[in-house]
N, C-alpha and C positions, 0 to 999 in steps of 0.2 A: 512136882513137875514145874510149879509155876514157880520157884527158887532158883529150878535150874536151868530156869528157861531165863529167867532174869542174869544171872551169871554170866551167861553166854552171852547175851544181848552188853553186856557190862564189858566182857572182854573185846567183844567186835568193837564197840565204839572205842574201848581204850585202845586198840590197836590202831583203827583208823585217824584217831589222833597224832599217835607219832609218826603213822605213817605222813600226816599234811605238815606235821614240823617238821620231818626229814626233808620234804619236798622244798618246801619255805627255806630253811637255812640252803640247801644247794641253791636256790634261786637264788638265796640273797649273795651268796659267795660268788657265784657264777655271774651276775650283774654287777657286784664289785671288782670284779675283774674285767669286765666287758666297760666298763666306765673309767677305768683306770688306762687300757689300751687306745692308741691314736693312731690316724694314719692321715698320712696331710700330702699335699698336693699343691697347687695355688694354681692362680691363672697368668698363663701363659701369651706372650704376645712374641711374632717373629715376622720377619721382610718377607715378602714373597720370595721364593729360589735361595732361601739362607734354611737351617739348621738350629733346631730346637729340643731340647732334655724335657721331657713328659714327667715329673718327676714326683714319685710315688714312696712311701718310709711309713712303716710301720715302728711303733715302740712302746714300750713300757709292758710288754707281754712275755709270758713266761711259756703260751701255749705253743703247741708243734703245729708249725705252719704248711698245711698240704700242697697248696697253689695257690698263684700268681694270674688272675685274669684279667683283661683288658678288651670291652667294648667302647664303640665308637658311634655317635650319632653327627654326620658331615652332611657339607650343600652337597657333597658327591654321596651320601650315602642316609639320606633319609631317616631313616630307621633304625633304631638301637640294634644292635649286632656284636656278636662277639669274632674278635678278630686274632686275640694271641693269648697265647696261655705258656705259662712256665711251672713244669712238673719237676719235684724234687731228684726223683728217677731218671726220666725222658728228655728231660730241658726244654728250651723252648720252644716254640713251633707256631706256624701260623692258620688258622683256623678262618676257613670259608676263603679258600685262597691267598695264596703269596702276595708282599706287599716289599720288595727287597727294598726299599728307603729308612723301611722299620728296623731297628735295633736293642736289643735286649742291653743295658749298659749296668743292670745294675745286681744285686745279688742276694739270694734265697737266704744264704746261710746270716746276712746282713740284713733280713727284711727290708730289703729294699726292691723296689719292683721297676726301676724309671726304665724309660725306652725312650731310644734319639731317633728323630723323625727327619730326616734329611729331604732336599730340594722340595722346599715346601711349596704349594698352591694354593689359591682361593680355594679349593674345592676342597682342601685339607680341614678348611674352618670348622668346628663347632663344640662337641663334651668328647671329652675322653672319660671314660671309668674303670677307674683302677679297682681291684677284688682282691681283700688277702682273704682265702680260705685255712679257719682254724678251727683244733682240735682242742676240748670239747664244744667253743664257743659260734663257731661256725662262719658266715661272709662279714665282712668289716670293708666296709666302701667310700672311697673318695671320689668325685669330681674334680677334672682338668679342662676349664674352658680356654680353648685355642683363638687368639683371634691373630688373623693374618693382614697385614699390611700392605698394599700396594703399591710402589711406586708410578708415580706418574711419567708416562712416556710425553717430554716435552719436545716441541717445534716451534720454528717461525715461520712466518709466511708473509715474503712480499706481496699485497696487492695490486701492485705496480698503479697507482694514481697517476693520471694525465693531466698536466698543469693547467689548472683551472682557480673559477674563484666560490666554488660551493664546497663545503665541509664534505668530506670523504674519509672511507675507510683506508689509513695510509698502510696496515700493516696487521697480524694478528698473531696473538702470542697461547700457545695452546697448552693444556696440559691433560693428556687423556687418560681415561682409564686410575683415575688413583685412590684407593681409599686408605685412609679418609680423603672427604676432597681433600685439591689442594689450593693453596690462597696463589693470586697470580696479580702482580702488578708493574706498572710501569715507570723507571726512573729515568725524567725528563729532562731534567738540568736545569739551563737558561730558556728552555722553550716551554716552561710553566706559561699559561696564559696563552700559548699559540697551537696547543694540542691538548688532549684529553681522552680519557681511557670508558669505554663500557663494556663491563663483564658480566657473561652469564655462566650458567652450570645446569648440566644434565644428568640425571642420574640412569644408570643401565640396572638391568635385571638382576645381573651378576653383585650390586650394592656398592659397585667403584661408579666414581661420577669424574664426568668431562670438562674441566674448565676453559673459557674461554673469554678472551680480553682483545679485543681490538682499539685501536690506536687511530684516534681521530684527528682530522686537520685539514686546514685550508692546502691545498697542493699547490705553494710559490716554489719559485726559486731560493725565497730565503729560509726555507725549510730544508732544501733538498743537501745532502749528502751530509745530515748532520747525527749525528751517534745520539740515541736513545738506549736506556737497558730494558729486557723484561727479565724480572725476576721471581723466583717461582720457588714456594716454600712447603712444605709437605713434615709432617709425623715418619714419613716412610723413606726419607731423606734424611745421610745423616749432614747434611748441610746444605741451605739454600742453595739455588742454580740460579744462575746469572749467565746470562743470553745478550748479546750483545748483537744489536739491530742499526745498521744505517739506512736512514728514511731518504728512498729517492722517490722523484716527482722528474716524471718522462717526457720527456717534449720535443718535435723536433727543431731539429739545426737552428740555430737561431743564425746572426747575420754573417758572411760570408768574408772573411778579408784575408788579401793577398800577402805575404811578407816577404820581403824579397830580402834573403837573410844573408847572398853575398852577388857580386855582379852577374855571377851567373844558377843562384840559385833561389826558386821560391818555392814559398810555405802556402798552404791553403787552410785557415785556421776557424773553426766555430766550436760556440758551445750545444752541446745535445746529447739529451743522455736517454739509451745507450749513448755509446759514441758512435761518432757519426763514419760514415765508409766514404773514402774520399775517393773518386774517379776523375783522371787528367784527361780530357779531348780536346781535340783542333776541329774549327766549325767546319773546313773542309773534307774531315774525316781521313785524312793521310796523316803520316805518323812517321817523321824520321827517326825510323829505330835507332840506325846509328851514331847521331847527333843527340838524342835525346835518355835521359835517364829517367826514371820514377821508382821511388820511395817510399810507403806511406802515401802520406800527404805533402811530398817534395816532390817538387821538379825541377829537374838540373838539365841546364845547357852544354853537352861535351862540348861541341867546335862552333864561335859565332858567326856562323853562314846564313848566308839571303834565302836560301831553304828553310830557315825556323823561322821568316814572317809567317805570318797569322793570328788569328782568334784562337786564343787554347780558353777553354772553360773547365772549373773545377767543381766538381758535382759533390754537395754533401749529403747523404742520405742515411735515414734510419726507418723503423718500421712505424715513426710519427710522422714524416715528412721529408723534402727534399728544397735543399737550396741550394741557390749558385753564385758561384761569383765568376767573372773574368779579367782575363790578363794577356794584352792585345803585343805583339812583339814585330817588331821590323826593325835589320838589320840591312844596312848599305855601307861599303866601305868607302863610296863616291862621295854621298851626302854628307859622310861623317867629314873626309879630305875638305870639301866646301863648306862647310860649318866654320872648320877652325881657320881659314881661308877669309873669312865675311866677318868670325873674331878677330883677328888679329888688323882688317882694315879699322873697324870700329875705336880701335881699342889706338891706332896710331892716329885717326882723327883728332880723338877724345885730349888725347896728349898735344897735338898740334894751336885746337883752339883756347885750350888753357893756357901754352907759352904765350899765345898774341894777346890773352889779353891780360896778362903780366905784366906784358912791353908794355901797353897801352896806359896801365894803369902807373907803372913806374914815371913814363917820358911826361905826365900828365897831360895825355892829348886825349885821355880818359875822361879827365876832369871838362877838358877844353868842350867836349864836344857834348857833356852831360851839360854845360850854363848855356850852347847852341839852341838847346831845347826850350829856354826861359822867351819870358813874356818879351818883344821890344815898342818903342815908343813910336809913332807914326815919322817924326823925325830922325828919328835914328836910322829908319829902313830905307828915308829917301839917302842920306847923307851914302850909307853904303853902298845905293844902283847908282849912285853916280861916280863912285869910287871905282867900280866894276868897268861902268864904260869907258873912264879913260883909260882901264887898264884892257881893254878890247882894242880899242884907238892905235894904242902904243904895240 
């Protein structure tokens, strides 16, 4: 008994031997095989609202490939889940509800698994997992990290500065929402030294951040309507933006002047910006409509009549201030007859005592009467009164 107890015990062991090298060689073939097969994927990056290939390839395997699975972990969806699956039979289908942006593009019989993910969102961001299920080998799994890019929504914004002489914010150049940030600055020109830029950035929840750049400066006149750029540069841009800003500085009306641009018509002109709203009145407050025209900031005389004396005032105003100017009018066709009446005696005088003293100076009684002026002798003056009186005498 104890031979043939030994025997048996001999053959159990001998069988459970080949039984662990049967075992051992399938493993090792089946793990050369499993080492030999690949499936590749890469990471992905796309613009917000563009279109992206999730792209999944299996190769170098000989086994029969049952399915095609794809789980998802997004900021919209938390939690690994499976979302689509492609059956050799069935085809594809979407699993835990419909997602129609998702697209199967690629094919079973090709091991290839990709899927095109159309109008993409932030909320689209995070691992895709791709699954080829194979026979006898079993799941073979890649990762696909999704990053999405945001553009940033850019503006300007006048601050509208009041002409002053303390530094202010003249303007501000924004760029919201973008990830990655985006860089934001200002090209100044010749006003290097007379302005200057301070930017900050915020970040939101969502992981897009806010930039912001404002535009600093004394608020003159010599600054005002002059062209500055902000420009604004972004990952998520396929090329810088360029914003083109002119800096005003608001003030009102400055001085008030008349220009009387023909004999019967005038200008009422200033600087103020806005610009300024020009209003024509007469201080008496009548208004001959039919004598009178306005334009703008013109006013025209139709017919010169003694009805358009007066005070007309020219009112410049904006929502900084109000100035005036005026322009006083009086028309007589009497005065004007007696005017040229009072010219032309002047003017025949003028000519009169010029010929006499032509004569005078020609006959030299000019002369005579210029040496009458000189010094005389005390004899000389008596010899002349008595010259005089015989000529009284006679």
């Amino acid at each position: 008994m104890g031979v043939v107890t030994i025997c048996v015990i001999s053959m159990i062991t001998y069988g459970h031997r080949v039984s662990t090298m049967v075992l051992l060689m399938s493993t090792m073939i089946l793990s050369s095989v499993t080492e030999a097969l690949q499936v590749t994927g890469g990471n992905m990056t796309v613009v917000q609202g563009g279109t992206v290939v999730l792209p999944c390839k299996l190769t170098d395997t000989t086994e029969d490939l049952n399915q095609i699975s794809w789980q998802r972990k997004t900021k919209e969806r938390p939690r690994n889940e499976n979302f689509f699956t492609i059956v050799q039979q069935a085809g594809p289908k979407f699993v835990n509800g419909e997602d129609l942006r998702f697209k199967f593009v690629g094919s079973m019989s090709d091991l290839n698994g990709s899927l095109q993910l159309s109008s993409v969102t932030l909320l689209d961001e995070g691992i895709y997992t791709c699954i080829f299920t194979l026979f006898p080998s079993g799941n073979h799994i890649t990762e696909i990290p999704l990053n999405v890019l945001v553009p940033p929504v850019s503006s300007l914004k006048d601050n509208h500065p009041a002409l002053g002489k303390e530094e202010v914010s003249l303007g501000t150049c924004t760029a919201a929402a973008s990830k990655p940030p985006a860089q934001v600055k200002w090209v100044i020109g010749p006003l290097e030294g007379k302005v200057n830029a301070i930017t900050s950035s915020t970040k939101h929840d969502n992981d897009t951040t806010t930039t912001v750049s404002s535009l600093l400066g004394v608020p003159t006149r010599e600054i005002n309507q002059r062209l500055v750029h902000c420009v604004i540069t972004s990952a998520a841009l396929s090329k810088e933006e360029t914003l083109p800003f002119t800096i005003q500085v608001y003030f009102a009306p400055m001085e008030v002047i008349i220009h009387e641009r023909t004999k019967d018509t005038f200008e009422c002109v200033t600087e103020a910006n806005p610009n300024a709203d020009i209003t024509w009145s007469r201080s008496d407050n009548s208004w001959p409509q039919s004598a009178v025209r306005m334009e703008d900031a013109t006013l025209q005389f139709l017919s010169m009549t003694s009805n358009l004396n007066g005070l007309y005032q020219c009112e410049a105003s904006n929502t900084y201030g109000t100035k005036l100017g005026h322009l006083y009018v009086h028309v007589s066709s009497e005065s004007c007859t007696a005017g040229w009446t009072l010219f032309g005696i002047l003017l025949f005088l003028n000519a009169a005592i010029a010929a006499a003293v032509w004569y005078l100076y020609k006959s030299g009684k000019f002369q005579s009467m210029g040496k009458g002026t000189s010094k005389r002798t005390p004899e000389a003056a008596g010899r002349d009164q008595e010259s005089e009186e015989q000529a009284e005498s006679l």
